[in-house]
C-alpha positions in Angstrom: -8.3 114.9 69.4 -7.0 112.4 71.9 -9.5 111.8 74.9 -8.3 112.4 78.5 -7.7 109.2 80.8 -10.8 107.4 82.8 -9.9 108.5 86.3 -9.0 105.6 87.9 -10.2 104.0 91.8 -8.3 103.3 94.7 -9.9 102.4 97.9 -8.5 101.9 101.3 -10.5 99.2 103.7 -11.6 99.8 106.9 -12.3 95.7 108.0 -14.7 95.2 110.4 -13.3 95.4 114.1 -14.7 92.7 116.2 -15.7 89.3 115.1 -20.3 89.6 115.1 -19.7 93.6 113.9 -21.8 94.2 111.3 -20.2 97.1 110.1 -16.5 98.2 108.5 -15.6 101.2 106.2 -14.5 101.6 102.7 -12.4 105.0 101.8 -12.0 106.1 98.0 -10.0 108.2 96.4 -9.9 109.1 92.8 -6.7 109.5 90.3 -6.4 110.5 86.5 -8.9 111.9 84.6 -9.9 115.3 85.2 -10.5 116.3 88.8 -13.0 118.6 89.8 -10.9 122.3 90.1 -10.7 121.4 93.9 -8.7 118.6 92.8 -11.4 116.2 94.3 -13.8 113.1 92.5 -17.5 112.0 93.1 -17.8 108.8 94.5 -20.5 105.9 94.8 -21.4 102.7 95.9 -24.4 102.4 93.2 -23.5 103.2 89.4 -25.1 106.6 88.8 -25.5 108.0 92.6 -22.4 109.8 93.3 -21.5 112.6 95.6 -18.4 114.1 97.1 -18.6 111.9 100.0 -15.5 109.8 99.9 -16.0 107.5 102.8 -18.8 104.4 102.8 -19.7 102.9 106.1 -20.9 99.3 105.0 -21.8 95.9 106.5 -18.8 93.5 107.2 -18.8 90.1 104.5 -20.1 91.3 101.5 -18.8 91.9 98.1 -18.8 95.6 97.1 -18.4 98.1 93.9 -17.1 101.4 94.1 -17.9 104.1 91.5 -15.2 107.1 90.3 -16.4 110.6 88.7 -14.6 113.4 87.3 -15.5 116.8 86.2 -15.8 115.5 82.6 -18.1 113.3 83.6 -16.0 110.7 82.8 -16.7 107.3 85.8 -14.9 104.0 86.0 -15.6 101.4 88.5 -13.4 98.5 90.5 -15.4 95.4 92.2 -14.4 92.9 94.1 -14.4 95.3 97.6 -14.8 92.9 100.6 -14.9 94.3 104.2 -13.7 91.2 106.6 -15.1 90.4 109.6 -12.3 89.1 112.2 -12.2 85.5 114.2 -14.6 85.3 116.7 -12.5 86.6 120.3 -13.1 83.6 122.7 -12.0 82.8 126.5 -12.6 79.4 128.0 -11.8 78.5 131.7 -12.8 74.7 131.5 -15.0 72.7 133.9 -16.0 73.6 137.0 -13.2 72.8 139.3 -13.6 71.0 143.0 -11.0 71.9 145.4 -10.8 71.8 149.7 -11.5 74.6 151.8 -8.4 77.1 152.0 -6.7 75.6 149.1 -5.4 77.9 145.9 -6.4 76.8 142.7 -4.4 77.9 139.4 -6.5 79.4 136.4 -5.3 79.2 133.1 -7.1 80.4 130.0 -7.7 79.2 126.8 -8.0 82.1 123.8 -9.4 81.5 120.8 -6.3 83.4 119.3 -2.9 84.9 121.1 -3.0 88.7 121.2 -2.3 91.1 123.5 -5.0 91.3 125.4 -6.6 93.0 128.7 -7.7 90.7 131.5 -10.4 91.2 134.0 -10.9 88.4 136.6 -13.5 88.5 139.4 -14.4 85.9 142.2 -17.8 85.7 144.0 -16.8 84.9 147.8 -13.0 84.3 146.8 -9.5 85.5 146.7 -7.9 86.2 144.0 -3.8 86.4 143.0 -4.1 88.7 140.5 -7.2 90.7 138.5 -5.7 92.1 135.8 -2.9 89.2 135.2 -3.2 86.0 132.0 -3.0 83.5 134.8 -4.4 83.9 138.4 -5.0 82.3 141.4 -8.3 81.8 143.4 -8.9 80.5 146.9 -12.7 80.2 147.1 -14.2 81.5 150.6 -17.5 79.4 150.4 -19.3 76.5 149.3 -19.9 77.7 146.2 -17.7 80.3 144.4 -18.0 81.4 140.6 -15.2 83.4 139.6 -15.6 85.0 136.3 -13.0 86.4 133.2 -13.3 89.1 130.6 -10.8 90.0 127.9 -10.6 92.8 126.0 -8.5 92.9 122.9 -7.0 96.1 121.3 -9.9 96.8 119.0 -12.0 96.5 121.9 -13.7 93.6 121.4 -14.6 91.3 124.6 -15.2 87.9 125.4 -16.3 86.1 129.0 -16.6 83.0 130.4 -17.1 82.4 134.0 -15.9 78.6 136.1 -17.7 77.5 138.9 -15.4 76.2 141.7 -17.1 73.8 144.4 -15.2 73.8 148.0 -15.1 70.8 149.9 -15.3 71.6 153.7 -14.7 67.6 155.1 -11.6 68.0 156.8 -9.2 65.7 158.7 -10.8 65.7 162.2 -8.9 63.9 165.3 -10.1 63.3 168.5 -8.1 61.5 171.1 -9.8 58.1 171.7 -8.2 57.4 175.2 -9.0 58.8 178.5 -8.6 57.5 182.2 -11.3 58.1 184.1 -9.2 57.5 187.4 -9.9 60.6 189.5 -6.6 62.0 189.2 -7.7 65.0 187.5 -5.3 64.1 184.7 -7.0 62.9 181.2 -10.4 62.0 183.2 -12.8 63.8 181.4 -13.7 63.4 176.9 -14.7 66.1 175.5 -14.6 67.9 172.0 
């Protein structure tokens, strides 16, 4: 008598979304052998535990082994499973930046990684260009503005960073250094 095939393993890997995760998915499903009359297979993540779940959430970076049953009670096994975590998202804006009162000051970011992403920008006491734009514009209102940046990449992972933009207030300031204190009513008085 000729025994039936091992059912045989495949899995499908659900990697872990955002880089700092700790979790990702691994989905089985059985072939060969002899299925259960429903045409499914146990599954397990620990030789000897099995059940009809099909779907293993599991923690992103490690090396897994995945476990096949039939209704025979035949199992087989594959190894070398490993959920991957992504590149960590990052957003810098530089130093802080100095600029004169009433002046615009162009803000470029730097990403870890190009992908289409979604912007956020904010300014305390500021104006900005654009809020939702790659690059923006800022004219800082105050002494002291911070003006801030969050991306959001499809998966929905974020990343911030925030600038700090100092605002000079010395200005040119002219005052006419002649006057004719004649009595003619004409230039006889300094003031400012």
């Amino acid at each position: 008598a000729r025994e039936p095939a091992l059912p045989q393993l495949d899995y499908r890997v659900q990697d872990a979304l955002c880089a700092g995760s700790t979790t990702g998915a691994i989905v089985f499903s059985g072939r060969g052998g002899r299925p259960f009359p429903n045409g499914t297979y146990l599954y397990g993540m620990e030789p000897n535990v099995y059940g009809a779940q099909d779907s293993f959430v599991v923690a992103a970076g490690a090396g897994y082994v995945g476990y096949v049953e039939d209704a025979e009670g035949c199992r087989s096994q594959i190894g070398g499973i490993v959920v991957q975590e992504p590149d960590v998202l990052t957003v810098d804006l530089g130093n802080d930046r100095t600029v004169r009162l009433g002046e615009w000051l162009e803000l470029i970011p730097t990403l870890s990684f190009f992908d289409y992403h979604q912007y956020q920008w904010s300014a305390q006491r500021g104006n900005l260009s654009c809020d939702t734009c790659r690059i923006t514009d800022v004219r800082p209102l105050s002494d002291d503005t911070w003006v801030y940046l969050q991306i959001t990449n499809p998966n929905g992972c974020i990343a911030n960073d925030s600038l700090r933009i100092e605002v000079l207030k010395d200005r040119d300031f002219f005052v006419p250094n002649a006057f004719s204190p004649n009595g003619d009513n004409y230039q006889d008085e300094f003031q400012f």
